[in-house]
LUMROVEX-873099 format. One record per residue (C-alpha): x negated, y, z negated; residue number from 1. Coordinates in steps of 0.2 Angstrom, whole numbers, plus 5000, padded with zeros to 4 digits. Each point is the difference from the previous one (the first is absolute). Example, Ala and Ser with C-alpha at 12.3 -4.5 7.8 and 13.67 -1.06 7.14 Angstrom:
# residues 2
{px 4938 py 4978 pz 4961 seq 1}
{px 4994 py 5017 pz 5003 seq 2}
END
This chain:
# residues 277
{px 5158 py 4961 pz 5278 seq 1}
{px 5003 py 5017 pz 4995 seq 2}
{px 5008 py 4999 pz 4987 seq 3}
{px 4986 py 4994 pz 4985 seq 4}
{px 4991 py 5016 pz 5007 seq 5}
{px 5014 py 5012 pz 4997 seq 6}
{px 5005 py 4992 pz 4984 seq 7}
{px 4984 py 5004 pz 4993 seq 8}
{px 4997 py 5018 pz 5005 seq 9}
{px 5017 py 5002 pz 4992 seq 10}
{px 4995 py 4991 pz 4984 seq 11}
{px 4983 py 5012 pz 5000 seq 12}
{px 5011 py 5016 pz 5003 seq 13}
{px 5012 py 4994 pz 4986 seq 14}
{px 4986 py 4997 pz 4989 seq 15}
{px 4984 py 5008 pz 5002 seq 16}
{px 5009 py 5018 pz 4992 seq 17}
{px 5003 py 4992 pz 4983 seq 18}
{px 4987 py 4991 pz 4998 seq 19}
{px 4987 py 5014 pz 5003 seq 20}
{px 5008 py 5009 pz 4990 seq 21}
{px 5006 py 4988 pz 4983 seq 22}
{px 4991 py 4986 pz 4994 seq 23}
{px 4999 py 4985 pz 5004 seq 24}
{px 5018 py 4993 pz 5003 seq 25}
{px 5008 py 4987 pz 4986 seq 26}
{px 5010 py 4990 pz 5011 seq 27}
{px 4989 py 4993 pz 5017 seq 28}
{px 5014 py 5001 pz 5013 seq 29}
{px 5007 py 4983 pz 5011 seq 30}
{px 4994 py 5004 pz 5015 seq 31}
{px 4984 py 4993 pz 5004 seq 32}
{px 4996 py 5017 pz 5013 seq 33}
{px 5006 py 5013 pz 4987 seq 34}
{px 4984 py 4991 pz 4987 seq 35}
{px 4989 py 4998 pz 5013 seq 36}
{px 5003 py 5020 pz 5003 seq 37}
{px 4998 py 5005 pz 4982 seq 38}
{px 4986 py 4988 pz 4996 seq 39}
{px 4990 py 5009 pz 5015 seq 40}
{px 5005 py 5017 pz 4992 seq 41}
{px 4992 py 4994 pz 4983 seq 42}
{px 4984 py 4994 pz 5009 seq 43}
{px 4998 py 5014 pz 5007 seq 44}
{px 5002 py 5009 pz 4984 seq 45}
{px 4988 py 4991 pz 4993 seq 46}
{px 4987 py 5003 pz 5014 seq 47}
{px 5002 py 5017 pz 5000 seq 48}
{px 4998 py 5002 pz 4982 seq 49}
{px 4984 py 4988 pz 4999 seq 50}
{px 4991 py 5015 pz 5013 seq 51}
{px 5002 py 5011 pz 4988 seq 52}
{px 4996 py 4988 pz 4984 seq 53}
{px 5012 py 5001 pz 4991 seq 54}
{px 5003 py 4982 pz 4992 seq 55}
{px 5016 py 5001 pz 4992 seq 56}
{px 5010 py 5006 pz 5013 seq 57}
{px 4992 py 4987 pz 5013 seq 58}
{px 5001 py 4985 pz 4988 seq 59}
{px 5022 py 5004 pz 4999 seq 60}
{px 5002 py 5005 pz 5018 seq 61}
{px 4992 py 4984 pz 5002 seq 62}
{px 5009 py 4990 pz 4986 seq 63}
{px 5014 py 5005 pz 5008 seq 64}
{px 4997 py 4995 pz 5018 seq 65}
{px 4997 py 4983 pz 4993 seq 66}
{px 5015 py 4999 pz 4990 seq 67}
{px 5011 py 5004 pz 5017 seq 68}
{px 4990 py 4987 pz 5011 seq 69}
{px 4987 py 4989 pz 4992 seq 70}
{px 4985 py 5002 pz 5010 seq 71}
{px 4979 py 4993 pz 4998 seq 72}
{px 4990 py 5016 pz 5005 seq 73}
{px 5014 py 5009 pz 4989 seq 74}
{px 4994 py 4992 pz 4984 seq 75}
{px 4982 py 5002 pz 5005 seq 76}
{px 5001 py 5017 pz 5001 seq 77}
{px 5007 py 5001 pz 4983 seq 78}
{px 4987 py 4986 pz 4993 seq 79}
{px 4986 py 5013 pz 5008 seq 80}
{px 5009 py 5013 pz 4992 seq 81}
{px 5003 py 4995 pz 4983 seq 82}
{px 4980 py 4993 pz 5000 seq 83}
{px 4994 py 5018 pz 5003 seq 84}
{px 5010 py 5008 pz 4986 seq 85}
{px 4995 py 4987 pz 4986 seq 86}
{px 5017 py 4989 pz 5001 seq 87}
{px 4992 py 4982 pz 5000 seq 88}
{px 5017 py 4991 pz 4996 seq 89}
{px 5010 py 5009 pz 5016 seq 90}
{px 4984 py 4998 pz 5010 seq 91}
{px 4999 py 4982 pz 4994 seq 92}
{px 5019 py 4998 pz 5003 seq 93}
{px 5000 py 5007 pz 5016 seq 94}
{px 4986 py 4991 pz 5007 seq 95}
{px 5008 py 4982 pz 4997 seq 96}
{px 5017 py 5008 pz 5007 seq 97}
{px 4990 py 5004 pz 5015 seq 98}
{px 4994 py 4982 pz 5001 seq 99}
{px 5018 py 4993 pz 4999 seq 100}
{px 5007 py 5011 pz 5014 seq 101}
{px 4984 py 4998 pz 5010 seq 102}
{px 4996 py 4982 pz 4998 seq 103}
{px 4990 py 4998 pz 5014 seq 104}
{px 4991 py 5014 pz 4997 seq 105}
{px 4978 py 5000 pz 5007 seq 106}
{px 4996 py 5008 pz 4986 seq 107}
{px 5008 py 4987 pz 4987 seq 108}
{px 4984 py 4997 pz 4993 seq 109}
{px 4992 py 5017 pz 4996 seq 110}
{px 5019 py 5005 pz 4995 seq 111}
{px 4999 py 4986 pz 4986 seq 112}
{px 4982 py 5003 pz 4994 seq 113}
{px 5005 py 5019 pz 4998 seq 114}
{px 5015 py 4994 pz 4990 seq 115}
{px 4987 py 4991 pz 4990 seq 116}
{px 4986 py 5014 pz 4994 seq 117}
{px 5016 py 5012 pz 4997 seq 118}
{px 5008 py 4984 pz 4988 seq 119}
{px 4979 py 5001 pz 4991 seq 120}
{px 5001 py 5019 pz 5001 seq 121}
{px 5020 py 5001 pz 4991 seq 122}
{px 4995 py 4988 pz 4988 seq 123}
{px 4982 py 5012 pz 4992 seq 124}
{px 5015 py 5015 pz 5000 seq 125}
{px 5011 py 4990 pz 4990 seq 126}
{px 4984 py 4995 pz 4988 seq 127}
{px 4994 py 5018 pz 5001 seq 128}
{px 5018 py 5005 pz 4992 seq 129}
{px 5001 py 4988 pz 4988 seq 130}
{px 4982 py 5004 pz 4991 seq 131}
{px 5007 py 5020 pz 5001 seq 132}
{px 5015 py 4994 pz 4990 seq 133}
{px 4988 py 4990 pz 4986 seq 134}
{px 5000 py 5009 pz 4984 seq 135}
{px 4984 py 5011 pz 4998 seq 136}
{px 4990 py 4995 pz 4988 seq 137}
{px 4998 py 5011 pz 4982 seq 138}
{px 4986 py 5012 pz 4998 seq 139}
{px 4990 py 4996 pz 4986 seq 140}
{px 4995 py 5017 pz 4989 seq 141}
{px 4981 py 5000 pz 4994 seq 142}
{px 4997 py 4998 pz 4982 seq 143}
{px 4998 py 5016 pz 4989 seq 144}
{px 4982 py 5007 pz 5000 seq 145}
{px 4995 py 5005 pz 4981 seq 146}
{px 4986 py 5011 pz 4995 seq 147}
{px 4984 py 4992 pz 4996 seq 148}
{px 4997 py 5001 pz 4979 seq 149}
{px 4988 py 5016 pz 4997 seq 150}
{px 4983 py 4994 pz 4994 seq 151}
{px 4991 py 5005 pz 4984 seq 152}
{px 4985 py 5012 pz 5001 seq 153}
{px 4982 py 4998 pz 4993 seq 154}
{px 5001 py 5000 pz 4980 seq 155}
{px 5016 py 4994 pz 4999 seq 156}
{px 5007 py 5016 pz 5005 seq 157}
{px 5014 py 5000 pz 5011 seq 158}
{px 5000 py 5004 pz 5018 seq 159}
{px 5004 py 5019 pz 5004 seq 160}
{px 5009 py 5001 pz 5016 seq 161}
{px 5005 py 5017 pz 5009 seq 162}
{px 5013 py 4993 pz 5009 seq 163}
{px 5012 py 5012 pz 5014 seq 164}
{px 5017 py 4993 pz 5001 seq 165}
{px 5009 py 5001 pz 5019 seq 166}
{px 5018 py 4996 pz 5000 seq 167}
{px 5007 py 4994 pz 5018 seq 168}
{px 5017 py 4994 pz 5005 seq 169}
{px 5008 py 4984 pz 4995 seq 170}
{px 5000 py 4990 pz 5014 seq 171}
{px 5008 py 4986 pz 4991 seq 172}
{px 5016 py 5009 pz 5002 seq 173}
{px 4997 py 5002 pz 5019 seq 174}
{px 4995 py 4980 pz 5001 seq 175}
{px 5017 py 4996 pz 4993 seq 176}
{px 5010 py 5013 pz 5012 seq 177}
{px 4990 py 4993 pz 5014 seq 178}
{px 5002 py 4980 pz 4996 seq 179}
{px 5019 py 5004 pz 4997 seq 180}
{px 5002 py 5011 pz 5017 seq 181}
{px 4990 py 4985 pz 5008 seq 182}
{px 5013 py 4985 pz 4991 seq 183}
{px 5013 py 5011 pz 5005 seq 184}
{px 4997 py 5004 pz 5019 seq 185}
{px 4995 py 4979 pz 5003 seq 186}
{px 5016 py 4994 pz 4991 seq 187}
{px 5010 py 5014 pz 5013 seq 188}
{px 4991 py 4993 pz 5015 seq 189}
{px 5002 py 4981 pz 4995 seq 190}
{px 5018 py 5004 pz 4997 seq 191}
{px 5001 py 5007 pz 5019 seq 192}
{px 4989 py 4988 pz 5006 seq 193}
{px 5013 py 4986 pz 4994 seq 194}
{px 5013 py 5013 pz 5009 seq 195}
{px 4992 py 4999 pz 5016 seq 196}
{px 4998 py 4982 pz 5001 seq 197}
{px 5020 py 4999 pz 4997 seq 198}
{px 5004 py 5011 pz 5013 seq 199}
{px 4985 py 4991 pz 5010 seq 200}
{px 5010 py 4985 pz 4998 seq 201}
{px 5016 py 5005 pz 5001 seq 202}
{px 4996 py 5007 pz 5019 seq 203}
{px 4991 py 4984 pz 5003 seq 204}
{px 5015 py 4989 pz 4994 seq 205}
{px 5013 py 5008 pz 5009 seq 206}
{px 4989 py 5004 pz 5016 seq 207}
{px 5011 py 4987 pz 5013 seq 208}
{px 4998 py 5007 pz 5019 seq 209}
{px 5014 py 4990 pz 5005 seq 210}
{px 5013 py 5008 pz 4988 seq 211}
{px 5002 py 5018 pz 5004 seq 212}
{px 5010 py 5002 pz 4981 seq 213}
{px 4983 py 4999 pz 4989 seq 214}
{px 4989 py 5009 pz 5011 seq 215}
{px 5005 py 5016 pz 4993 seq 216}
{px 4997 py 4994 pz 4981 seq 217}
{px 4986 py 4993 pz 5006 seq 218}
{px 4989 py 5017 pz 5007 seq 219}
{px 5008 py 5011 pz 4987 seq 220}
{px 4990 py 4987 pz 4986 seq 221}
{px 4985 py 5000 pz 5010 seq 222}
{px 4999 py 5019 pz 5001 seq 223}
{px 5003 py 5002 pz 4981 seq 224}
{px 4987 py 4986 pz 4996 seq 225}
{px 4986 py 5012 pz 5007 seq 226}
{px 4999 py 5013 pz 4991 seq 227}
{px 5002 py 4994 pz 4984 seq 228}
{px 4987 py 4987 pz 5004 seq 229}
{px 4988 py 5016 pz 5004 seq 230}
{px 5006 py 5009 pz 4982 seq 231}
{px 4993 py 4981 pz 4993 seq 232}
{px 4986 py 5003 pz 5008 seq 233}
{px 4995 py 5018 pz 4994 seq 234}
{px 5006 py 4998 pz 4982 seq 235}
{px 4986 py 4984 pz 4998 seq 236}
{px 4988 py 5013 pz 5007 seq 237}
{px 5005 py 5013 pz 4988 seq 238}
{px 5003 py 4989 pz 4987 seq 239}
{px 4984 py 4989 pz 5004 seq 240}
{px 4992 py 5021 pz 4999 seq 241}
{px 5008 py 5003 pz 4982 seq 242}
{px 4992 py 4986 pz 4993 seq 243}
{px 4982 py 5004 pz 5005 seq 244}
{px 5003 py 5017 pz 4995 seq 245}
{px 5004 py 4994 pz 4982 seq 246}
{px 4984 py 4989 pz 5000 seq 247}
{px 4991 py 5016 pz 5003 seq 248}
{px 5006 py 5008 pz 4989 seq 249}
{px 4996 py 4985 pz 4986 seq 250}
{px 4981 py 5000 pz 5006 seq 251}
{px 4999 py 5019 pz 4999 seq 252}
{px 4987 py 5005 pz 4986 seq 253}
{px 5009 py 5002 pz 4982 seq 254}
{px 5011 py 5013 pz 4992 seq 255}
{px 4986 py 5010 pz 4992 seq 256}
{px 4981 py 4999 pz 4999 seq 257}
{px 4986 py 5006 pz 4988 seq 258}
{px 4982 py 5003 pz 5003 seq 259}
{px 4989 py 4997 pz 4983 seq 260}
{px 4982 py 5001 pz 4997 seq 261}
{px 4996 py 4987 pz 4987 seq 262}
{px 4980 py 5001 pz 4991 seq 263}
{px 4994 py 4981 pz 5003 seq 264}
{px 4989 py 4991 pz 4987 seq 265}
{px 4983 py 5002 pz 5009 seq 266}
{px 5002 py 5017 pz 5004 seq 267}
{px 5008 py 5012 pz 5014 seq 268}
{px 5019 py 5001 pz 5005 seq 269}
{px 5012 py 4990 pz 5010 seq 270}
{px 5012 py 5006 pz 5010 seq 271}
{px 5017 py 4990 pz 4997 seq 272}
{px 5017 py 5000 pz 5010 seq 273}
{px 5015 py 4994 pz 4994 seq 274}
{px 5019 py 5001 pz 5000 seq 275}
{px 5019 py 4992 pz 5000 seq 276}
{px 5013 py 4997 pz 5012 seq 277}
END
């Protein structure tokens, strides 16, 4: 009767060093005490690290409890987990790992219809990234304006204009730095965007809580997919910013203008404005 007692506090004095201070172990030991020891040690890692928020370290300490000994309200607190940090697929995953463990489980029914508005909400993110990939559309550049045609004075004399001349800067040359700065940063983020999704589906792929060799690949591709989907992010922005700066600076006023007082037919003066771009 005392043995199974002793054998576990043993297994727990054996293990409970190593595993606090290493990751989560590779190989999940034979004895059925010595998992159940390091699977408790995990949980309460992840418990401990949910009171002070911090996600990532919960979700692994959790992972790995539930990789040692398979357990329902293990899952579930990844599932809630991985809901609150954006991860729909994990939470999705980890909800119906949750109902296969617990199969019997009161809350069965909210459980599935969670499942289901995370399924409707996973699918408007995956339309929301393909319309970012779609190609932009071209920005179409205003025709030239010309200078209307001076008109004759009275008598068949020419117009006499008095015309002051302005010269401004060529915006045209900043248009095309602009649209080419803005070609330039949404080509970059497409090309990182596409770079995300692989690592994305790389950690995705070889994400398998029952075999301890692809967890490792599996986090490091999930940790490299974020950033570079955040770089994606910000070059659109910048890139999306580019473009309407160029647009501005086509529908800034021309190049140079010229005031002219022109006599009209019937007598008096108009006042004429003109220029080019």
């Amino acid at each position: 009767m005392t043995m199974r007692p002793l054998a576990t506090a043993l297994a727990v004095f054996l293990f409970a060093g190593p595993v606090l201070a290493e990751d989560c172990p590779d190989e999940i030991p034979e004895n059925s005490g010595a998992r159940r020891a390091q699977a408790k040690i995990w949980f309460t890692r992840g418990e401990d690290a949910t009171k002070v928020n911090d996600d990532v370290t919960a979700i692994k300490a959790y992972q790995c409890s539930l990789k040692l000994v398979p357990h329902g309200f293990t899952a579930f607190n990844i599932a809630q987990i991985a809901e609150r940090m954006g991860d729909l697929e994990l939470a999705v995953a980890s909800y119906n790992q949750y109902l296969t463990l617990v199969p019997d489980a009161k809350d069965a029914d909210e459980i599935n219809q969670k499942i289901d508005a995370l399924k409707q909400r996973l699918a408007k993110v995956k339309q929301q990234e393909q319309a970012a990939l779609a190609p932009k559309p071209a920005a179409i550049e205003p025709p030239p304006v010309t200078p209307p045609p001076a008109e004759e004075g009275g008598a068949g004399q020419p117009a006499q204009s008095v015309s002051a001349g302005q010269p401004g800067p060529n915006y045209r040359t900043w248009a095309w730095i602009s649209y080419g700065g803005a070609a330039a940063f949404i080509v970059g983020g497409l090309v990182t965007n596409l770079w995300a999704r692989n690592k994305m589906d790389t950690c995705r792929s070889r994400y398998n809580p029952g075999d301890p060799s692809t967890m490792s690949a599996a986090e490091s591709a999930c940790d490299d997919a974020k950033p570079l989907a955040y770089f994606s992010y910000v070059a659109f922005g910048v890139g999306g910013a580019a473009a309407a700066l160029g647009t501005f600076f086509v529908l800034r006023p021309t190049e140079s203008t010229a005031v002219a007082m022109t006599p009209l037919p019937e007598g008096g003066m108009a006042l004429r404005w003109g220029g080019s771009f």
